[in-house]
N, C-alpha and C positions, 0 to 999 in steps of 0.2 A: 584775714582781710586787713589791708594796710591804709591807714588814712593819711593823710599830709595835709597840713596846714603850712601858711607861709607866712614868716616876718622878716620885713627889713627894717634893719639896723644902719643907718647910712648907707657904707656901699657892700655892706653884710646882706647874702639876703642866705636865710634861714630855711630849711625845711624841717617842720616838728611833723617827727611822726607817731605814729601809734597803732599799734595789732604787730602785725607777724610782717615780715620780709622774706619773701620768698620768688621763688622764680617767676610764679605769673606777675607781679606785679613789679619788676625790677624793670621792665618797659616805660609802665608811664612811670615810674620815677627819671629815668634818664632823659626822657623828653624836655620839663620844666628845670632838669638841671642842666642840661648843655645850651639851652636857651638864655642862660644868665650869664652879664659879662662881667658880673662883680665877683669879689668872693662870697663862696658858699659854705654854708655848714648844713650837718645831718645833726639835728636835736633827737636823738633815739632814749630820752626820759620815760615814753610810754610804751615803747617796743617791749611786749611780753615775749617774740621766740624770733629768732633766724635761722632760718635754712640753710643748707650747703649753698643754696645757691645766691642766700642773702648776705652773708659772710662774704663770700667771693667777691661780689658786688663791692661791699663798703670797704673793703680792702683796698679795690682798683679805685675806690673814691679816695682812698685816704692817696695812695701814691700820686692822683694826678693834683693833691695839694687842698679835698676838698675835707674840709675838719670836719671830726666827728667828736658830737658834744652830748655829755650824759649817759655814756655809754653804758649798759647791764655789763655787770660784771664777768658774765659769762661769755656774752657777744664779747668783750674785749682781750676776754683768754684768747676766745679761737683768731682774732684778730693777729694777736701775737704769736700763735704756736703755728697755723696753719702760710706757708709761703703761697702767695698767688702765681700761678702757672704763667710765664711769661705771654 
């Protein structure tokens, strides 16, 4: 189960999240964040696991310029190793 909380920071606005990232829930994340015309970050500090299909996700986040902050070490390997499918 994935929670999100939100901070803005001026024209930062922030998603912290916390549990798991996974396919069912990679929905209502993208809803509140294509909604925002600022920049955004993903605060993944309390994120315990990611799925294939949550990786994939914060991947296509990072390329269209949306930072990922606090990354688990591990979420950040597959970040790096795994290329997103065009």
């Amino acid at each position: 189960m994935l929670k999100t909380r939100m901070s803005i920071q001026g024209d930062l606005t922030i998603f912290l999240l916390s549990g798991r990232i996974d396919g069912e829930c990679i929905s209502q994340l993208e809803k509140p964040i294509s909604a925002e015309k600022g920049r955004v970050a993903l605060d993944l500090g309390e994120v315990t696991i990611a799925g294939l299909a949550g990786v994939r996700f914060l991947a296509r986040c990072e390329q269209t310029g949306i930072k990922i902050q606090n990354c688990p070490a591990m979420i950040s390997l597959f970040l790096f190793v795994w290329p997103v499918p065009g």
